[in-house]
Structures are given as C-alpha cells and as structure tokens.
C-alpha positions as CSV (number, residue, x, y, z in Angstrom):
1,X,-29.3,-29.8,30.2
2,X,-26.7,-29.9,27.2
3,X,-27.9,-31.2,23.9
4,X,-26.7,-31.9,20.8
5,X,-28.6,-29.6,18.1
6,X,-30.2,-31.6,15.7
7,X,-31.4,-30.9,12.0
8,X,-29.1,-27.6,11.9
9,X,-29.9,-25.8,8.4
10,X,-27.2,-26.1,5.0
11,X,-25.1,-23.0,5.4
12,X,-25.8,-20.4,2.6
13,X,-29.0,-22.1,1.2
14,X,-31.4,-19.4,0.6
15,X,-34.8,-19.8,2.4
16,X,-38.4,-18.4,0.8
17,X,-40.7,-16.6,3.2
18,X,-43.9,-15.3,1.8
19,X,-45.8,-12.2,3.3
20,X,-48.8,-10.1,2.7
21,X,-48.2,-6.6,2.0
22,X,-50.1,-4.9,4.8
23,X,-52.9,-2.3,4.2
24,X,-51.1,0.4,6.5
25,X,-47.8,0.6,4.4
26,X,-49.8,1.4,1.5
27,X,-48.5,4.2,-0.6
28,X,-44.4,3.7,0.5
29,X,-41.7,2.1,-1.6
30,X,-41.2,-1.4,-1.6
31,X,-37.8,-1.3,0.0
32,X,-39.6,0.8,3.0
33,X,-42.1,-1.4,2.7
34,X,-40.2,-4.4,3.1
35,X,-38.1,-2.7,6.5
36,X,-41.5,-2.6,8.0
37,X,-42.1,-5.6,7.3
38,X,-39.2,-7.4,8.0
39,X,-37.5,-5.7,11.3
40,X,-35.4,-8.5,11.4
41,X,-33.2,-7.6,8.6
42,X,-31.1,-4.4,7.7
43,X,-32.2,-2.2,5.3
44,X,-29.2,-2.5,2.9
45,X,-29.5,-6.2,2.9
46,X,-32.8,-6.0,2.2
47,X,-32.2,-3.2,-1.2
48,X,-29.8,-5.7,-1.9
49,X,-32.0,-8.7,-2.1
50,X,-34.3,-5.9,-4.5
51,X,-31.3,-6.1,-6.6
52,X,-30.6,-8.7,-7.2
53,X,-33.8,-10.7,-7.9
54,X,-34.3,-12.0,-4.3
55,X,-36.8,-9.9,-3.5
56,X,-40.1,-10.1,-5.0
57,X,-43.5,-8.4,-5.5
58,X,-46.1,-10.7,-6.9
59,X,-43.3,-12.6,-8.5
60,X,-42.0,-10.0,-10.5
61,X,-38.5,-8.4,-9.8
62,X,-39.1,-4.3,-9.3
63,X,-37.4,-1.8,-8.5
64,X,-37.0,-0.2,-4.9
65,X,-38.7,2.6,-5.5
66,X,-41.8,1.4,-6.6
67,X,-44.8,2.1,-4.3
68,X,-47.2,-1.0,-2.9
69,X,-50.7,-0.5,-2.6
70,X,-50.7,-3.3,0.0
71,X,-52.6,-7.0,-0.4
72,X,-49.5,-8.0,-2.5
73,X,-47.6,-10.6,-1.9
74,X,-43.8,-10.4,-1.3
75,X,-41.7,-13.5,-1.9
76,X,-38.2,-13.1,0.0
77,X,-35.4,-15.9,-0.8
78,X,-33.3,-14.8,1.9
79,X,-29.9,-15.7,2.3
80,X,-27.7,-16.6,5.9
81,X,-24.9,-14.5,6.6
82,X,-23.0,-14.1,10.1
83,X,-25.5,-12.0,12.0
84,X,-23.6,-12.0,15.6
85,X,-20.1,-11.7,16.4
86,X,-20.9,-13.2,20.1
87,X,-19.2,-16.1,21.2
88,X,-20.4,-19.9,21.6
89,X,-19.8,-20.4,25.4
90,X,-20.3,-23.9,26.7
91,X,-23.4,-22.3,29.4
92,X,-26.0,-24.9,30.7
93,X,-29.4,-24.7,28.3
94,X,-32.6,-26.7,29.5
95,X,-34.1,-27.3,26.0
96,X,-37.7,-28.2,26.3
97,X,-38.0,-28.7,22.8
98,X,-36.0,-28.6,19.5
99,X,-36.8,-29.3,15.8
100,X,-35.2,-27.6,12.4
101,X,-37.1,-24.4,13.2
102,X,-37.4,-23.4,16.7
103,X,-36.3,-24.5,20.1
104,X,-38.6,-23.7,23.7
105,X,-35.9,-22.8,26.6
106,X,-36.3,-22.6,30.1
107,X,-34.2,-19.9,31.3
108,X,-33.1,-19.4,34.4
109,X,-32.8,-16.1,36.7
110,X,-29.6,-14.5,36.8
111,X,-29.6,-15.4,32.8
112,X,-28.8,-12.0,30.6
113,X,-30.6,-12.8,27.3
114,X,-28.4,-10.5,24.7
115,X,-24.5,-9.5,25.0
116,X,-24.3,-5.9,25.9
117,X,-22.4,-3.4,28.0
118,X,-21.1,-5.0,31.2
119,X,-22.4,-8.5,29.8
120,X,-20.4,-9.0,26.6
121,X,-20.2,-12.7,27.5
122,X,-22.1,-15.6,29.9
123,X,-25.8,-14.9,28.3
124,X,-28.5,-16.6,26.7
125,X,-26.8,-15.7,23.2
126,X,-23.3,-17.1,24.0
127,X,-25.3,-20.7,25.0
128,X,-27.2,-21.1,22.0
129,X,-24.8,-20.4,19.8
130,X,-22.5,-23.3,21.6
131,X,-25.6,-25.4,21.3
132,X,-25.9,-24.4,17.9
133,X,-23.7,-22.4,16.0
134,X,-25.5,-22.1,12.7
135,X,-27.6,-19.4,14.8
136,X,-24.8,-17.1,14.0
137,X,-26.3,-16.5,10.2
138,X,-29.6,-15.4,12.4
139,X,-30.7,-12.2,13.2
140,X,-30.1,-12.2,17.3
141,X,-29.0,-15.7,16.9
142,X,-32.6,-16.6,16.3
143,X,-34.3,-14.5,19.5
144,X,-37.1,-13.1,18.8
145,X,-38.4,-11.5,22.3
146,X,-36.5,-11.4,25.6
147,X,-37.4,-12.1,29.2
148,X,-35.3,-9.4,31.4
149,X,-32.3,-11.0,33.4
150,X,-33.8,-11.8,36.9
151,X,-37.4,-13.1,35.4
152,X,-37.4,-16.7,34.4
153,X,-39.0,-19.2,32.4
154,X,-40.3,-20.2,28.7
155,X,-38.7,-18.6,24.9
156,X,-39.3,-19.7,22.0
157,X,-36.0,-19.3,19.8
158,X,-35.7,-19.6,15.9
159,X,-33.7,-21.7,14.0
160,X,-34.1,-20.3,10.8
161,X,-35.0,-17.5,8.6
162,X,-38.7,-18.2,7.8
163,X,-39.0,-19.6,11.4
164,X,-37.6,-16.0,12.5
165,X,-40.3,-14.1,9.9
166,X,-43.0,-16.2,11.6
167,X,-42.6,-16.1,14.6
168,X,-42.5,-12.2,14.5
169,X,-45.5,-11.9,13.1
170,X,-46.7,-13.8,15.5
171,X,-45.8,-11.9,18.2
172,X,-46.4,-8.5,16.4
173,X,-50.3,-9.9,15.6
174,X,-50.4,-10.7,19.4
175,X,-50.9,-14.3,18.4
176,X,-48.3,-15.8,20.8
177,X,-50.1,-16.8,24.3
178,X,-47.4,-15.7,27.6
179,X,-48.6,-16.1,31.0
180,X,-46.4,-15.2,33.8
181,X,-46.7,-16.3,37.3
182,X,-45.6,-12.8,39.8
183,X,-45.9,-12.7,43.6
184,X,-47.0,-9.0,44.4
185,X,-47.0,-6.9,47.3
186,X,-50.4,-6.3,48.9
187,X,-53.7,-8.4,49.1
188,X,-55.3,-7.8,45.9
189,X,-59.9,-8.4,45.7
190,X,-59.8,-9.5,42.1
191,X,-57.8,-9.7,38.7
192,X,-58.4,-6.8,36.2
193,X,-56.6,-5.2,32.9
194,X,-54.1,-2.6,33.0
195,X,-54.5,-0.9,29.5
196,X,-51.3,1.9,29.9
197,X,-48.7,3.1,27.5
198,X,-45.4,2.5,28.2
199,X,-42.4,4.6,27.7
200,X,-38.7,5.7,29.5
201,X,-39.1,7.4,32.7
202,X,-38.4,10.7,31.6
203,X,-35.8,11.3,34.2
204,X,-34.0,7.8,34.6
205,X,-33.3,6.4,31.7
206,X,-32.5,3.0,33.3
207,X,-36.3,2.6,34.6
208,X,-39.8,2.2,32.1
209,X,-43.0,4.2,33.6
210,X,-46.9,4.8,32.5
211,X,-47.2,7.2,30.6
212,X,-50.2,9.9,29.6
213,X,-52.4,8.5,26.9
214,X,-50.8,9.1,22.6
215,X,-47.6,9.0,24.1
216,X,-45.2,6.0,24.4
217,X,-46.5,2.3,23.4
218,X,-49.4,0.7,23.8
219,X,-49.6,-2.1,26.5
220,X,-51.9,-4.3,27.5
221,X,-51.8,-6.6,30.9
222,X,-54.5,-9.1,32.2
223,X,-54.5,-10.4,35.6
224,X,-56.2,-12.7,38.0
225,X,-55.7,-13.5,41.2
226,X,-54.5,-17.0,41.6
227,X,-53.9,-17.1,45.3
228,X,-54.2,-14.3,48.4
229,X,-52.1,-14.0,51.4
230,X,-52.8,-11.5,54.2
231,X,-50.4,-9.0,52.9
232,X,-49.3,-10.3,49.5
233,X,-51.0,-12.4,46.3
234,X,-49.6,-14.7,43.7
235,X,-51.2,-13.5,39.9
236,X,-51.4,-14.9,36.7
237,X,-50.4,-12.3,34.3
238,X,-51.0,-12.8,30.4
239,X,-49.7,-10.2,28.1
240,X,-51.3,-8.8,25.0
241,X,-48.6,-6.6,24.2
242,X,-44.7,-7.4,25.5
243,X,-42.8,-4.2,26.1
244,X,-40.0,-3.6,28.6
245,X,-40.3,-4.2,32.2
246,X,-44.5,-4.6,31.3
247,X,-45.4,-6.8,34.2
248,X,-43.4,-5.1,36.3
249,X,-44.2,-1.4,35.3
250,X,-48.2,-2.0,35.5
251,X,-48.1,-4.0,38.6
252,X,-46.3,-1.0,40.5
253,X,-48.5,1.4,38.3
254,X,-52.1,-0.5,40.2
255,X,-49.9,-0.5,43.7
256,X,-49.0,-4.2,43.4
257,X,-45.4,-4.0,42.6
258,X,-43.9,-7.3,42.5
259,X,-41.6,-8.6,45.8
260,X,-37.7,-8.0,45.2
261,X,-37.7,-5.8,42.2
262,X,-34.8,-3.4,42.4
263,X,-36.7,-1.1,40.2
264,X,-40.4,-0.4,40.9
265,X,-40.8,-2.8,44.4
266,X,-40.4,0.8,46.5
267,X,-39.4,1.1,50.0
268,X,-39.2,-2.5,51.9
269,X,-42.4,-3.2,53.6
270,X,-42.9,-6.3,56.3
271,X,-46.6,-6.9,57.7
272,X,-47.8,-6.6,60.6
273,X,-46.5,-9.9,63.2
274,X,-44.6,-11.1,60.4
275,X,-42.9,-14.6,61.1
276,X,-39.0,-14.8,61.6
277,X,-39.4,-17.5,58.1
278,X,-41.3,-14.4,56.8
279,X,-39.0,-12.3,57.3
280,X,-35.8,-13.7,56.1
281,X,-37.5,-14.8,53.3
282,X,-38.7,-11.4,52.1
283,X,-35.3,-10.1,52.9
284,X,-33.5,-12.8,51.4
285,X,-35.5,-12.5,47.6
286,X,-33.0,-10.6,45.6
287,X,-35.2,-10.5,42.6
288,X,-38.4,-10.2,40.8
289,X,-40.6,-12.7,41.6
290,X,-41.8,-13.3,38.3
291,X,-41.3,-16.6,35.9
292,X,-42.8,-17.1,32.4
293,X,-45.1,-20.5,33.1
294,X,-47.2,-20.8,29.7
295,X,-46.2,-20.5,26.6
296,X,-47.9,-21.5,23.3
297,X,-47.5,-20.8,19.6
298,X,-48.4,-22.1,16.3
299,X,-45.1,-23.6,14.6
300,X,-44.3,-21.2,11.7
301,X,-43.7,-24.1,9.6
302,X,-45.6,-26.8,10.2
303,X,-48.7,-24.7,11.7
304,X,-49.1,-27.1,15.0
305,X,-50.3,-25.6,17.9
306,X,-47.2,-25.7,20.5
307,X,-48.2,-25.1,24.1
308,X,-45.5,-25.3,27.0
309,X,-45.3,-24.8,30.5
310,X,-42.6,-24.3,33.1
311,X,-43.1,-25.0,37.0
312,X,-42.4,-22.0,39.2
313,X,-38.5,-22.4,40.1
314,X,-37.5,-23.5,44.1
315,X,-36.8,-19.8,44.9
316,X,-40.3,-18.7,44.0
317,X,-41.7,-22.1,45.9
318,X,-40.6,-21.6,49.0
319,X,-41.4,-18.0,49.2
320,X,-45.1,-19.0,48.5
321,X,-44.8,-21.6,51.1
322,X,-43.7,-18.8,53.2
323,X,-46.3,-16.6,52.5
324,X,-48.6,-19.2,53.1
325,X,-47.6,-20.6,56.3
326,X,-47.3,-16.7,57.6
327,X,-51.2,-16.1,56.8
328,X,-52.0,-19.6,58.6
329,X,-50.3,-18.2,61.6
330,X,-51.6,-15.0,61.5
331,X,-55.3,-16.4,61.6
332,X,-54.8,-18.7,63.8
333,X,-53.3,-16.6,66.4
C-alpha cells in the first residue's frame, strides 16, 4: 500500500548519537576508531566531523590521531547530506509500520533491495525514497540489511541518523531476532545448527559456499522442523549471523537446499509417484522458497520491544498445500 510518510526529520539539523568505545579497537586512532564504529559513514566525513568539533571523545574535541583505550564515550552530532543519487519511483510499498525513526516493510519477491548493475532503477531504494525522500541524506537511504531479490518478507528501515547507528549495532551485537520460513528439498528427522563460515565460491564469483574453518565469516543458522512431507519439509530458520545467501548456502551445505533456487537447488528432482498438481507446482516455482516471517527489534529511540510478522505469500501457500495433498496421496495409496 502507498502512504504518506509522516514525521519526516528538519533537513540539515544535526542529530547526537552516543557510543561506547569498544574494548577491541583499543590502541588505534580515533578517526580509525570511529570507521569501525560507524560503517555507515565515510571516513573523510567522519575526519571532518573530528575537525570541526562534531566529533567527540568524552566531550572533549581531539585530534584524529589520538589513540582510544576503549570504554570512552564518543558523542557524534552528525549532519544529513545527500547520501544516494537513486531516484524516487512511485513503486508499491506495504508499510507495516512507520514512526520518525524506522519503518517495518513487507517486501515482495521479484523486489531488488539496492540500485546496481542491470537494476539501476524499480528497487526497494527507488520506493522509499518516493515514500520518503528525506532518506536521501541517509546512508543507503536508511537500509541497514538486505533480503536477496527473490526472498520475501519483513525489513526494518531507518529514518534517521541515530536510528541508522542503532539499528546497526543491533544487528552487529546479533540483537535483532529474523526467522525465515524455507521449503527444502528432502524429508528432514529434526532441526539442528549449521555453524559454517561463509565466503565467495572460489571459482564463481556470482555464488557464496562453506568454507574451511579461519577462513571467510562466521555464520550461524538454527533450524527446526516445522512440518514434513514425504520428500520435502517446511523449516523455521532463525539467523544469528546474516551474511549473503546464509539460508540458502547452509541449507544446500546439510543437503536440504531450498525448492527453486537458481543457485544451490542442484539438478531438478521429482519423488517418486509424484502428482500431476505436484508436478507442475515444483516445475512452476521459479524461486527460492524462502520469506522472512518474524521480525523483532528494540526501537533505537524509544527502546520498545518491536516484534512483527508476515504470513507466508500465496505462491509459498499453495506449494505447501501441494506438498501436502501429494504426501496424503501417497499414503493413502
């Protein structure tokens, strides 16, 4: 649904985010210090804000230079400036929720999340920014983690700068709960953790793979079986860590790669006596079957627990009901 953004912030007014100095950047300079801390923000902008005064380090104005022994605090008034040079584009945007800081989206498959090569326009970006275009002075216009273009479901989006710090730490504390719905291939006995590191397949640059243990980034994926077919299962993923393609990678990595992905699903398999309804539908799912269902978070302003949840889409529906009706067959045959 289209909405009118409400509460959008004063262009140019500087906002004050407050942050620990953590233990492990100990030792660096307080501009590498602050990049650390702050991803979100260039490093020039952020020697800049040094500079001039709007960077602080227990309330004192220092020099870049100067080393942190970490437990300080760091006061940042940080001012908006045009982050994105993406478009607004009047694109359809089911807003679950919206206040001055952060809005909860459902987004559809089929959505691209960021403007890139061969999607410069029609993504998540272009919407938001039509829906409000003060997210321009935002970092991403306000992003702050991505579901890939064929998964669907819940993000939380920020709507201003000390919304954006927060909501990264957040996620970067593994504070932020996501569960996932996926529809896998195989019947699976029980739910487990996949505890792999994930990196670039080292010989298609397009895919993410497992890796051997100290290399790539730690990732971490629980799962539980929610409901078994004869041939495939329906789990509840919740992530500890969110890096590329997670779900996706690890489900394929334990043999259970999830129906209609392009990338890891493997050759097409049908089961044994499938029905003809079983069979068109498997052929006919021309994506991941994954969705983002739950999502909740503590509002990085006013420190309310937020918890949402999205109901699996039509598509992902009626291949369940499929699946289902296929095993009732198949056992009562």
């Amino acid at each position: 649904m289209n909405q009118t953004a409400p509460d959008a912030i004063e262009e140019n007014e500087p906002e004050c985010i407050e942050a620990t100095v953590p233990e492990h950047v100990a030792g660096k300079r307080f501009d590498q210090a602050l990049a650390e801390m702050f991803p979100e923000f260039s490093r020039s902008r952020l020697t800049e804000w040094i500079k001039s005064g709007d960077a602080l380090l227990d309330g004192e104005i220092v020099k870049p230079k100067v080393a942190v022994n970490g437990g300080e605090t760091v006061s940042l008034a940080a001012r908006q400036q045009v982050e994105t040079d993406a478009v607004a584009e009047d694109i359809p945007l089911e807003v679950l929720y919206a206040d001055a800081d952060v809005l909860v989206v459902n987004k559809p498959a089929g959505l691209v999340v960021h403007p890139g090569a061969g999607n410069p326009r029609g993504t998540m970006v272009n919407a938001l920014l039509h829906y409000d275009p003060e997210l321009a002075q935002l970092p991403r216009a306000g992003i702050v983690h991505r579901l890939d273009k064929d998964t669907s479901g819940l993000m939380v989006v920020a709507r201003s700068l000390r919304a954006h710090a927060g909501l990264i730490e957040q996620l970067s504390s593994r504070a932020v709960h996501r569960q996932y719905v996926a529809v896998v291939q195989g019947p699976m006995v029980a739910g487990n953790t996949v505890d792999a590191p994930i990196d670039r397949h080292p010989h298609d640059r397009i895919r993410m793979a497992v890796v051997k243990e100290g290399s790539g980034r730690e990732a971490i994926t629980h799962y539980r079986v929610r409901e078994k077919f004869r041939s495939h299962t329906v789990v509840e993923c919740r992530l500890e860590t969110g890096r590329t393609h997670q779900i996706r990678v690890h489900m394929a990595y334990v043999k259970h790669p999830l129906i209609g992905d392009p990338l890891y699903g493997g050759s097409f398999k049908l089961p044994k006596a499938a029905t003809e309804a079983l069979v068109e539908a498997l052929r006919g799912f021309r994506r991941q079957a994954l969705h983002a269902e739950k999502l909740s978070f503590t509002h990085p302003v006013s420190g309310d627990t937020l918890s949402f949840e999205s109901p699996l889409p039509a598509d992902m529906v009626a291949l369940i009901d499929t699946l289902r009706d296929d095993t009732r067959q198949f056992n009562a045959a």
